[in-house]
CHARMM-style PDB file with segment names, atoms N, HN, CA, C and O in Angstrom:
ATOM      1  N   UNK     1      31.590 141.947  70.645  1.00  0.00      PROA
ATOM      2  CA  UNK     1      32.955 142.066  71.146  1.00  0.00      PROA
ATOM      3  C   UNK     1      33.725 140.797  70.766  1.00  0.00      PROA
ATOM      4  O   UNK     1      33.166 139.703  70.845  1.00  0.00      PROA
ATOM      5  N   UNK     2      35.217 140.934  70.283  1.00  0.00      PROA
ATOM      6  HN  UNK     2      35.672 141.823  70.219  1.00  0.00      PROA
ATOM      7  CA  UNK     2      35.549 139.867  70.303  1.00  0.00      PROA
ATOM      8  C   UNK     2      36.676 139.520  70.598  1.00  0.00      PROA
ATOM      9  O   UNK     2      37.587 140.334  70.443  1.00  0.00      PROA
ATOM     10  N   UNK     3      36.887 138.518  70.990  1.00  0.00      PROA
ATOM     11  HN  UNK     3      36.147 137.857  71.116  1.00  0.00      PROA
ATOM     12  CA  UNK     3      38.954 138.564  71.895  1.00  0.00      PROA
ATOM     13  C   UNK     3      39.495 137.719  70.639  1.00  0.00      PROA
ATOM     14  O   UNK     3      39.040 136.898  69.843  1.00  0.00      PROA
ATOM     15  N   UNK     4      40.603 138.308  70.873  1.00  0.00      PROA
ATOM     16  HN  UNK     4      40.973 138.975  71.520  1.00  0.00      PROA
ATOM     17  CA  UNK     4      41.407 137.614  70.299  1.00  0.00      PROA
ATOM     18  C   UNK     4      42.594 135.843  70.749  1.00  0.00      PROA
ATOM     19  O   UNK     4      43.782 135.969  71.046  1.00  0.00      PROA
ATOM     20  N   UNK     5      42.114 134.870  70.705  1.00  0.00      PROA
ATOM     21  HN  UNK     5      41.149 134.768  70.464  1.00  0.00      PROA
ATOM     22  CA  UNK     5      42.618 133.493  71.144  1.00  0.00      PROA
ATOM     23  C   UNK     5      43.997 133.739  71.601  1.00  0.00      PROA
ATOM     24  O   UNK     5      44.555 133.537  72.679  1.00  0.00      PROA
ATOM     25  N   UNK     6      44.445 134.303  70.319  1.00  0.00      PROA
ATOM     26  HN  UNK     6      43.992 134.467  69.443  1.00  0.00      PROA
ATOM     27  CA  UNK     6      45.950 134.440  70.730  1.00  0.00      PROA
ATOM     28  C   UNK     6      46.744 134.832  71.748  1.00  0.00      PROA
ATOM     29  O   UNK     6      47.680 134.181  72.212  1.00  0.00      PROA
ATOM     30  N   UNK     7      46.337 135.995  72.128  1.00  0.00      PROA
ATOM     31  HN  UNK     7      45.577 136.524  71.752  1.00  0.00      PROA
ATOM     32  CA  UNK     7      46.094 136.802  73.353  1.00  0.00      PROA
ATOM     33  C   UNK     7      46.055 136.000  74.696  1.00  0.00      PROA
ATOM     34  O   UNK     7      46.802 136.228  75.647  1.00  0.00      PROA
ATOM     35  N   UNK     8      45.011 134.951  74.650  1.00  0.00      PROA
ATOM     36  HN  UNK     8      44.404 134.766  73.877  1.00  0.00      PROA
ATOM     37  CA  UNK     8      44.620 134.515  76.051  1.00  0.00      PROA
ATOM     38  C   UNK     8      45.735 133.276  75.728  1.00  0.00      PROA
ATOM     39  O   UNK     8      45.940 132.645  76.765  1.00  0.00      PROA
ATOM     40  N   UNK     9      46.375 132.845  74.778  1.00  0.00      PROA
ATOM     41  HN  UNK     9      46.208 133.357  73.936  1.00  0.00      PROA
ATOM     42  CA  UNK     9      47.246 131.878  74.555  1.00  0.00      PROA
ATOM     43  C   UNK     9      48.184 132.574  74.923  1.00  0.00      PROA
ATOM     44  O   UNK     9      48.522 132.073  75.995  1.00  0.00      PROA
ATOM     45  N   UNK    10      49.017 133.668  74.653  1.00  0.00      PROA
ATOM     46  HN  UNK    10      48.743 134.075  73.782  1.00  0.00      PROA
ATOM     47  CA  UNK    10      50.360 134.790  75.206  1.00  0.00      PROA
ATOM     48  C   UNK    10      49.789 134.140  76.700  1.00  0.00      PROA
ATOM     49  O   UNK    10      50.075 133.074  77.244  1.00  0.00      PROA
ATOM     50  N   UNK    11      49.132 134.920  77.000  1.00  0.00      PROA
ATOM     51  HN  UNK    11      48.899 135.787  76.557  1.00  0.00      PROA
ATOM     52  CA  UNK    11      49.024 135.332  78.802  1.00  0.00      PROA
ATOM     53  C   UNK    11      49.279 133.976  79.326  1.00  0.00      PROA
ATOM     54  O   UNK    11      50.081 133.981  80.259  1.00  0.00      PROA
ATOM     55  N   UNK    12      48.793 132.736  78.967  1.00  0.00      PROA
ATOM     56  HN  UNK    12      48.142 132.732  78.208  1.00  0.00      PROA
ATOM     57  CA  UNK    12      48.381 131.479  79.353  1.00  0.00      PROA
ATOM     58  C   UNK    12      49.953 130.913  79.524  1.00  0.00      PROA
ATOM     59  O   UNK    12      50.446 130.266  80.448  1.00  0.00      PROA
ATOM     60  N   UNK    13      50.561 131.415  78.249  1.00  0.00      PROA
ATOM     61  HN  UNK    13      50.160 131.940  77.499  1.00  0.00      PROA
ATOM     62  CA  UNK    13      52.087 131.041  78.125  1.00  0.00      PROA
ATOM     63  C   UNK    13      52.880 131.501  78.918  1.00  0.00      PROA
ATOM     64  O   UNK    13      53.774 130.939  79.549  1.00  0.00      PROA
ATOM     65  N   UNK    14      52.412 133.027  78.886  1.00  0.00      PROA
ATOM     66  HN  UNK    14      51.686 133.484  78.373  1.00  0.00      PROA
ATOM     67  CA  UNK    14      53.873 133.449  80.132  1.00  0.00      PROA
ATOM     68  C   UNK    14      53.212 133.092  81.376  1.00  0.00      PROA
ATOM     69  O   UNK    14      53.921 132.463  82.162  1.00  0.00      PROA
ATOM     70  N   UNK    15      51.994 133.350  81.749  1.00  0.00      PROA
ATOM     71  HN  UNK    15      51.418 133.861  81.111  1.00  0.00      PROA
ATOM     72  CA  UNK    15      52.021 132.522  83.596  1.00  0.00      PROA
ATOM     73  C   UNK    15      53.126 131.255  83.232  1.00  0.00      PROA
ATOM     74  O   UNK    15      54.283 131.313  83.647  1.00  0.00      PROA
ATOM     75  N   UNK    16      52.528 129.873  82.240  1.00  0.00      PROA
ATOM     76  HN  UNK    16      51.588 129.826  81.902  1.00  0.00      PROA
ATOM     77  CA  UNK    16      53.492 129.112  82.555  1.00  0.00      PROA
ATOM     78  C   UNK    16      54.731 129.085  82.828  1.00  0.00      PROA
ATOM     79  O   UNK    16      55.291 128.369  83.658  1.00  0.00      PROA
ATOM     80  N   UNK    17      55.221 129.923  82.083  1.00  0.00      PROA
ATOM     81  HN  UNK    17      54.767 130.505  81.409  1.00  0.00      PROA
ATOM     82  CA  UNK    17      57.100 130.366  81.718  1.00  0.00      PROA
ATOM     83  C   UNK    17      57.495 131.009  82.852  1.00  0.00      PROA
ATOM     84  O   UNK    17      58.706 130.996  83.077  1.00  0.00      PROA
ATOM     85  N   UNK    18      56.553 131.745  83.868  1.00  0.00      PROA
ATOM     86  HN  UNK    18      55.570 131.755  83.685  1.00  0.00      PROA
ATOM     87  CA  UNK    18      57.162 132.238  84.623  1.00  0.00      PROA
ATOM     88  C   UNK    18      56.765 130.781  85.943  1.00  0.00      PROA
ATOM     89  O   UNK    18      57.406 130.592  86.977  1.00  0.00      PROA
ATOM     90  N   UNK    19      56.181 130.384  85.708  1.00  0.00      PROA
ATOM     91  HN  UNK    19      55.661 130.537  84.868  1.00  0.00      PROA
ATOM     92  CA  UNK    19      55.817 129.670  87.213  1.00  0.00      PROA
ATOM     93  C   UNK    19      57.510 128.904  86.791  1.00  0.00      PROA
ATOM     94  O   UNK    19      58.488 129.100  87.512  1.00  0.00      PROA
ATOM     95  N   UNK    20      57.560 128.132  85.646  1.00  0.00      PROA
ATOM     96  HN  UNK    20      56.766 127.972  85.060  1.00  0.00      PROA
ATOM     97  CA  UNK    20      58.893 127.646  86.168  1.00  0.00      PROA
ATOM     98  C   UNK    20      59.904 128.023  86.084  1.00  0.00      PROA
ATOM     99  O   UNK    20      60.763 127.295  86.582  1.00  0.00      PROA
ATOM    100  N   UNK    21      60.267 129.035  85.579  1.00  0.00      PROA
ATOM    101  HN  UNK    21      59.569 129.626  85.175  1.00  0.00      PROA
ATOM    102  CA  UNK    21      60.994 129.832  85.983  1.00  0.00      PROA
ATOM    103  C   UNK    21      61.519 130.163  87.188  1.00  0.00      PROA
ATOM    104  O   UNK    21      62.718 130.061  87.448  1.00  0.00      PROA
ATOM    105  N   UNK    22      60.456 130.663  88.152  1.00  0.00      PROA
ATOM    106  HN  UNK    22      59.482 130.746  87.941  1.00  0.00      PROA
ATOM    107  CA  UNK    22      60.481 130.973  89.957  1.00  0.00      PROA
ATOM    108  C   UNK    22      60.660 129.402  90.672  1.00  0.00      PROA
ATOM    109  O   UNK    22      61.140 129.282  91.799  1.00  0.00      PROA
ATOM    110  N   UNK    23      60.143 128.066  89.738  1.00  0.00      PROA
ATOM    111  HN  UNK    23      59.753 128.164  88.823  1.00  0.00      PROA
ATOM    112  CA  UNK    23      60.709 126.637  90.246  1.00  0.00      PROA
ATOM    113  C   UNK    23      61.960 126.230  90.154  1.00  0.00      PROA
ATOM    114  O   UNK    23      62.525 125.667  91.091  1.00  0.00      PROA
ATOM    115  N   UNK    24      62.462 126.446  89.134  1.00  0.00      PROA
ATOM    116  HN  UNK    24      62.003 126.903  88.372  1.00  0.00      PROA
ATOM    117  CA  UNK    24      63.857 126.200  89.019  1.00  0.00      PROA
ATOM    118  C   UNK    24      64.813 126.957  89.827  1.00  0.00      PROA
ATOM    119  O   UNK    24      65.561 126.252  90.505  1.00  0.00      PROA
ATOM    120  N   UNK    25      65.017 128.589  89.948  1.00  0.00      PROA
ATOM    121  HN  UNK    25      64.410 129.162  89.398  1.00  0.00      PROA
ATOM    122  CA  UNK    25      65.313 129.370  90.885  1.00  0.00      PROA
ATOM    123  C   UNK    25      64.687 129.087  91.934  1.00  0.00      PROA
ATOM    124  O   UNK    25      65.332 129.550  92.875  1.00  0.00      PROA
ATOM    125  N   UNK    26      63.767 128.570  92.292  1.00  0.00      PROA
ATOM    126  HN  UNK    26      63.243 128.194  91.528  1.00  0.00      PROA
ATOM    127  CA  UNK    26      64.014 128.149  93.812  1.00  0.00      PROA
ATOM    128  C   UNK    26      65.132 127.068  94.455  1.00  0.00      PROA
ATOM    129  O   UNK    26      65.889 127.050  95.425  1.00  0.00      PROA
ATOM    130  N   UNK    27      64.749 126.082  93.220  1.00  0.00      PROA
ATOM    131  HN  UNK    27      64.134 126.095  92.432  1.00  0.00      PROA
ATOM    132  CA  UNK    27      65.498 124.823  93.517  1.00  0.00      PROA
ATOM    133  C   UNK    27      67.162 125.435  93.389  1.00  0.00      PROA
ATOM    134  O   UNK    27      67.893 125.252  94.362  1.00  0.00      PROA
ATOM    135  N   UNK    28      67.538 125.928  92.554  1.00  0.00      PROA
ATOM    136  HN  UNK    28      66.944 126.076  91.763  1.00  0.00      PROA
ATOM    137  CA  UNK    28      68.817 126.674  92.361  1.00  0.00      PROA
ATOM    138  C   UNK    28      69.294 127.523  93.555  1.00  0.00      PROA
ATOM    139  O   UNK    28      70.504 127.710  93.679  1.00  0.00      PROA
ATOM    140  N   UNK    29      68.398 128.069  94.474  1.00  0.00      PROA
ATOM    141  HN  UNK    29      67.415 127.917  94.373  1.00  0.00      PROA
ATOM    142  CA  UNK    29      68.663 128.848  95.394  1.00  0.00      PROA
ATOM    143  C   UNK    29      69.092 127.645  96.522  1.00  0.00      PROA
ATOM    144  O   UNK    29      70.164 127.625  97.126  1.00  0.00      PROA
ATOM    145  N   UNK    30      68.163 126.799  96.639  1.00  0.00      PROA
ATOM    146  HN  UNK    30      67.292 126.815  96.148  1.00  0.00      PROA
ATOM    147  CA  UNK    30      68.662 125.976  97.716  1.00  0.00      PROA
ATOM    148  C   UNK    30      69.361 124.977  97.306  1.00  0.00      PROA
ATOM    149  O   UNK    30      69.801 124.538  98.368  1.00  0.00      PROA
ATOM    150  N   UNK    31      69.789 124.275  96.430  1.00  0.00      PROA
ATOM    151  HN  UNK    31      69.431 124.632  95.567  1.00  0.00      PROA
ATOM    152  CA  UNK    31      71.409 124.130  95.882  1.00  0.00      PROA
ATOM    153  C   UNK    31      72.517 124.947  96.699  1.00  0.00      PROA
ATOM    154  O   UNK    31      73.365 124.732  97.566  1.00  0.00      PROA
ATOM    155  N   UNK    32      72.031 125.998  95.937  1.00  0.00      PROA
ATOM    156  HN  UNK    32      71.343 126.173  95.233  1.00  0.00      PROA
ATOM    157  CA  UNK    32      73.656 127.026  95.900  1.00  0.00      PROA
ATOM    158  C   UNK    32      73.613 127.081  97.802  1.00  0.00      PROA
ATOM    159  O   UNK    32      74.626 126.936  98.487  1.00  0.00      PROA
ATOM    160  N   UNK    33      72.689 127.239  98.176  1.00  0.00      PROA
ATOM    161  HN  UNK    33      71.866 127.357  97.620  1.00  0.00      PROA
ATOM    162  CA  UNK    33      72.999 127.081 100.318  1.00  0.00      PROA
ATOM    163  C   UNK    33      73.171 125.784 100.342  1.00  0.00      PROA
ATOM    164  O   UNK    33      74.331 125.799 100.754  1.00  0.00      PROA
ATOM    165  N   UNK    34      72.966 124.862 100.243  1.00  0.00      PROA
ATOM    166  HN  UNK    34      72.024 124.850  99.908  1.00  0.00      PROA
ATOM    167  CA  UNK    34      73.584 123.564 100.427  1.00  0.00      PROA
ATOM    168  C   UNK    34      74.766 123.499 100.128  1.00  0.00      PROA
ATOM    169  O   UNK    34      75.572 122.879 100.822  1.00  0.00      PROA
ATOM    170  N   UNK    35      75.036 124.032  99.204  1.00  0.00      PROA
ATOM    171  HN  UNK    35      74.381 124.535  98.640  1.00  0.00      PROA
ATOM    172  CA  UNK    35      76.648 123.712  98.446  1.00  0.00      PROA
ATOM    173  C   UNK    35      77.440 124.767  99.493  1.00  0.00      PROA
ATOM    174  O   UNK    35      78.453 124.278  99.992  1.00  0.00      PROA
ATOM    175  N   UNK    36      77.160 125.970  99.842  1.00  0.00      PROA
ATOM    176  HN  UNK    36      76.337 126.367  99.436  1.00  0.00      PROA
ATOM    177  CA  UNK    36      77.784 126.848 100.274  1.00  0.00      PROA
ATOM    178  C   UNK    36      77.856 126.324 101.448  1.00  0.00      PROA
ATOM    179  O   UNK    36      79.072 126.142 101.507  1.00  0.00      PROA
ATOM    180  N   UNK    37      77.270 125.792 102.834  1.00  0.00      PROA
ATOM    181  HN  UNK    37      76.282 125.940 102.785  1.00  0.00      PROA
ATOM    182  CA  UNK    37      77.324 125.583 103.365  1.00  0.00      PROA
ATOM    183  C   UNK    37      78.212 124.364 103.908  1.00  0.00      PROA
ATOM    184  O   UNK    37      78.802 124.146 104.966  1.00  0.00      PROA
ATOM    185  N   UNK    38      77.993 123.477 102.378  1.00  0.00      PROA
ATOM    186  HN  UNK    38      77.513 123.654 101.519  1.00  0.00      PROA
ATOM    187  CA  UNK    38      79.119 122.209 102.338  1.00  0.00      PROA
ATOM    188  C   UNK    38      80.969 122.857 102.141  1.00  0.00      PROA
ATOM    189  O   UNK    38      81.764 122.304 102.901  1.00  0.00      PROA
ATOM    190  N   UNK    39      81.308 123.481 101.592  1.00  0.00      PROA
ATOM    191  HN  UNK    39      80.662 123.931 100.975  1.00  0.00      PROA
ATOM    192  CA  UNK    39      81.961 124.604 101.246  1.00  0.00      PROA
ATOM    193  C   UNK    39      82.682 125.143 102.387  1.00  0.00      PROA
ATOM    194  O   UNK    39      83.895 125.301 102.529  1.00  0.00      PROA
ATOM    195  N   UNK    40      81.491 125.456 103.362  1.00  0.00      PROA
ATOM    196  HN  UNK    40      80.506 125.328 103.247  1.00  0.00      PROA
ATOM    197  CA  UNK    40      82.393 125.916 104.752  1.00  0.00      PROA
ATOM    198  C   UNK    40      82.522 125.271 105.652  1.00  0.00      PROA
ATOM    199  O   UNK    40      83.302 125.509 106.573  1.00  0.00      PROA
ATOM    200  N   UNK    41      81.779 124.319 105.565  1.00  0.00      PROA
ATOM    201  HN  UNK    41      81.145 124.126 104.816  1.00  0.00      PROA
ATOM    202  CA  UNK    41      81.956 123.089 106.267  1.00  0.00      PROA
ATOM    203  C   UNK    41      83.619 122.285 106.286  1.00  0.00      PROA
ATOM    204  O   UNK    41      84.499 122.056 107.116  1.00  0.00      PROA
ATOM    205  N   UNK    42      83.374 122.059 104.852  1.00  0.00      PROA
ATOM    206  HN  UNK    42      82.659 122.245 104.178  1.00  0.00      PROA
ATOM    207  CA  UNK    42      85.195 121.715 104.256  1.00  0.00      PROA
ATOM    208  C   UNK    42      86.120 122.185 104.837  1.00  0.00      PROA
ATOM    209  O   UNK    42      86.896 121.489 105.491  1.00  0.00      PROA
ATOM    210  N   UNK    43      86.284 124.196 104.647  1.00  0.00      PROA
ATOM    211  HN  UNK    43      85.653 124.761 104.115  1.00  0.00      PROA
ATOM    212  CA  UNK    43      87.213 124.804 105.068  1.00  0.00      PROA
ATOM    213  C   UNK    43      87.610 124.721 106.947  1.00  0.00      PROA
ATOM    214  O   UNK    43      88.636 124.514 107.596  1.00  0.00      PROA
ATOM    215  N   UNK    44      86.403 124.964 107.224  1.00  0.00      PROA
ATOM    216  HN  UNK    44      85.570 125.132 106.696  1.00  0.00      PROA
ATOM    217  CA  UNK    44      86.082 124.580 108.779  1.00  0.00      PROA
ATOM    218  C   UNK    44      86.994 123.531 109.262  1.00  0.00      PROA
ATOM    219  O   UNK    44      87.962 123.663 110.010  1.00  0.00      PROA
ATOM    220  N   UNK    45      86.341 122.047 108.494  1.00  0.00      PROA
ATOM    221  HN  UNK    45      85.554 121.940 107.886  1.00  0.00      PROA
ATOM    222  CA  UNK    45      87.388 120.512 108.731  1.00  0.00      PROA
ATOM    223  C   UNK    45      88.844 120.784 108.614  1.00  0.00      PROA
ATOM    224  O   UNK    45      89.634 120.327 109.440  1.00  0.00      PROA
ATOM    225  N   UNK    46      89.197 121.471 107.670  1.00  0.00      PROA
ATOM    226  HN  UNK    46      88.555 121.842 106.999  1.00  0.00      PROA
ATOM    227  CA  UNK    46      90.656 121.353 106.955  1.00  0.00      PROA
ATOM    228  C   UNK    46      91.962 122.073 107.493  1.00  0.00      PROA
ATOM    229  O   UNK    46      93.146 121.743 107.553  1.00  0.00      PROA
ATOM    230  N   UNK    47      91.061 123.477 107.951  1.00  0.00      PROA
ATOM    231  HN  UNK    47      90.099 123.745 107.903  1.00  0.00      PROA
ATOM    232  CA  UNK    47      91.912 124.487 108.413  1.00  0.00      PROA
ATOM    233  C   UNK    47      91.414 125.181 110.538  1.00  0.00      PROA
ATOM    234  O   UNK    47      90.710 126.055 111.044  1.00  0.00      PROA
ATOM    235  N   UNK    48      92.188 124.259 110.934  1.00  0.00      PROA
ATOM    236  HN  UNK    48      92.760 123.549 110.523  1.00  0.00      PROA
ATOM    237  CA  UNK    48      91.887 124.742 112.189  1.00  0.00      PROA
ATOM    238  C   UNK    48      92.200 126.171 112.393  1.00  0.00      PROA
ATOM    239  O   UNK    48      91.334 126.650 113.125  1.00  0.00      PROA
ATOM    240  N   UNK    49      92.968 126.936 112.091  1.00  0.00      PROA
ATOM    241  HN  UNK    49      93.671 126.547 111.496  1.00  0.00      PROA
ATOM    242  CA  UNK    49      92.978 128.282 112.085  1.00  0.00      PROA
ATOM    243  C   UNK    49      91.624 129.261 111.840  1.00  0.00      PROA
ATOM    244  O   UNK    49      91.351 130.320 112.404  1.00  0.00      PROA
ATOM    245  N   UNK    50      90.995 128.648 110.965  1.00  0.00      PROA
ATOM    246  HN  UNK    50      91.217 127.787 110.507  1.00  0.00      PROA
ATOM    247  CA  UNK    50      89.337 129.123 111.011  1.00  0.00      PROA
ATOM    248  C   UNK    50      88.359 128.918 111.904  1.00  0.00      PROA
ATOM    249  O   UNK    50      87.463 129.662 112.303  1.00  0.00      PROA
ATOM    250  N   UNK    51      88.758 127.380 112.267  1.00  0.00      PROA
ATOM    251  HN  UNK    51      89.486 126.776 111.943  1.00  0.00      PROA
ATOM    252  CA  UNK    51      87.621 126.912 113.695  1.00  0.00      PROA
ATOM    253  C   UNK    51      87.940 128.168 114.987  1.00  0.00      PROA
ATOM    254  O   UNK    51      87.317 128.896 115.760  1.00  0.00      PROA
ATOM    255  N   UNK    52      88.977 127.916 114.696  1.00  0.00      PROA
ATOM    256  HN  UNK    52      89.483 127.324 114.068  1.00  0.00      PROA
ATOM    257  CA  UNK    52      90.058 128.652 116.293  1.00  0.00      PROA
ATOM    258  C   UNK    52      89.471 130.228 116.149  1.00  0.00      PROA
ATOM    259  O   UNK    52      89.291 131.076 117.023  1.00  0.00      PROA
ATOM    260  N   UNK    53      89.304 130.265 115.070  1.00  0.00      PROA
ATOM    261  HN  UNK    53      89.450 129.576 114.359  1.00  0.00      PROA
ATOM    262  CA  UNK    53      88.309 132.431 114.914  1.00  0.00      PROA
ATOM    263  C   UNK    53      87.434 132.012 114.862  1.00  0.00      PROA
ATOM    264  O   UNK    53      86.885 132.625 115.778  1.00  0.00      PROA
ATOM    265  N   UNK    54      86.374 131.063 114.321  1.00  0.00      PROA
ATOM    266  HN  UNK    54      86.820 130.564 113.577  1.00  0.00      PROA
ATOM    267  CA  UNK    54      85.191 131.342 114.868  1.00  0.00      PROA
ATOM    268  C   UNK    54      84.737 131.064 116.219  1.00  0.00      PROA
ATOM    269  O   UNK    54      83.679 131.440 116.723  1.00  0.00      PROA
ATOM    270  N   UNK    55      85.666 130.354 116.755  1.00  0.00      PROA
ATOM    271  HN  UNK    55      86.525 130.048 116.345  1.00  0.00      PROA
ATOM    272  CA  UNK    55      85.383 130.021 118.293  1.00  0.00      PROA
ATOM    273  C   UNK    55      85.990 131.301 119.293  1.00  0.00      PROA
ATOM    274  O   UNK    55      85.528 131.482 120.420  1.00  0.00      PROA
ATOM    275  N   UNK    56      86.949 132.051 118.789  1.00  0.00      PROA
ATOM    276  HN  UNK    56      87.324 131.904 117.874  1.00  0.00      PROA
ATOM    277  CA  UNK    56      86.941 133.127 119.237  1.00  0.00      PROA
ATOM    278  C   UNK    56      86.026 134.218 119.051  1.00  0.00      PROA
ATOM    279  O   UNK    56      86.040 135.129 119.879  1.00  0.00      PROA
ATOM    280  N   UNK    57      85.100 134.261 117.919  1.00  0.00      PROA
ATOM    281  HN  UNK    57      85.088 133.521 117.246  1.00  0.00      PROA
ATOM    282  CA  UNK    57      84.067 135.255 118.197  1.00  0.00      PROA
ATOM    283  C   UNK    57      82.968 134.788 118.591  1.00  0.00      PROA
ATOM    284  O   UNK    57      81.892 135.320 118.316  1.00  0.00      PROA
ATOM    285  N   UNK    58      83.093 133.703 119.306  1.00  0.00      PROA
ATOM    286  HN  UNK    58      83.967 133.270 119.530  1.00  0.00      PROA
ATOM    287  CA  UNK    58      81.551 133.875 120.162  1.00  0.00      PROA
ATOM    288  C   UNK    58      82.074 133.351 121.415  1.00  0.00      PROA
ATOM    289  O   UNK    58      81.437 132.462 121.979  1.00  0.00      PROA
ATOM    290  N   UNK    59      83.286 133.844 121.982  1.00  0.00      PROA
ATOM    291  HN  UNK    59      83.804 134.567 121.524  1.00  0.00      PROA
ATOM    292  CA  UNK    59      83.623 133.686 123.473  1.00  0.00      PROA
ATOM    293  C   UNK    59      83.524 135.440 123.802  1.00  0.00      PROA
ATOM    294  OT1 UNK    59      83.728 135.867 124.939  1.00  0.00      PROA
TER     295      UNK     59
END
């Protein structure tokens, strides 16, 4: 029987490609909630008309 190298070199390659792949999109995911969260934070500070509704929906 005999394998082919190449083969176990493909497979070897895409695990890698995908592990960072799912690293970077992680890190990208929690970016983008940090940022978003900074974001409403801003609007929150800037525009009391927004504080004033969200403080009305949880009275």
């Amino acid at each position: 029987m005999t394998d082919d190298p190449s083969i176990l070199i493909y497979g070897l390659a895409a695990v890698v490609v995908l592990w960072l792949v799912f690293a970077m999109m992680r890190k990208l995911f929690g970016i983008a909630i940090i940022l978003a969260l900074a974001v409403g934070a801003w609007m929150v500070w800037n525009d009391p008309d927004i504080l004033a509704g969200l403080w009305a929906t949880f009275d």
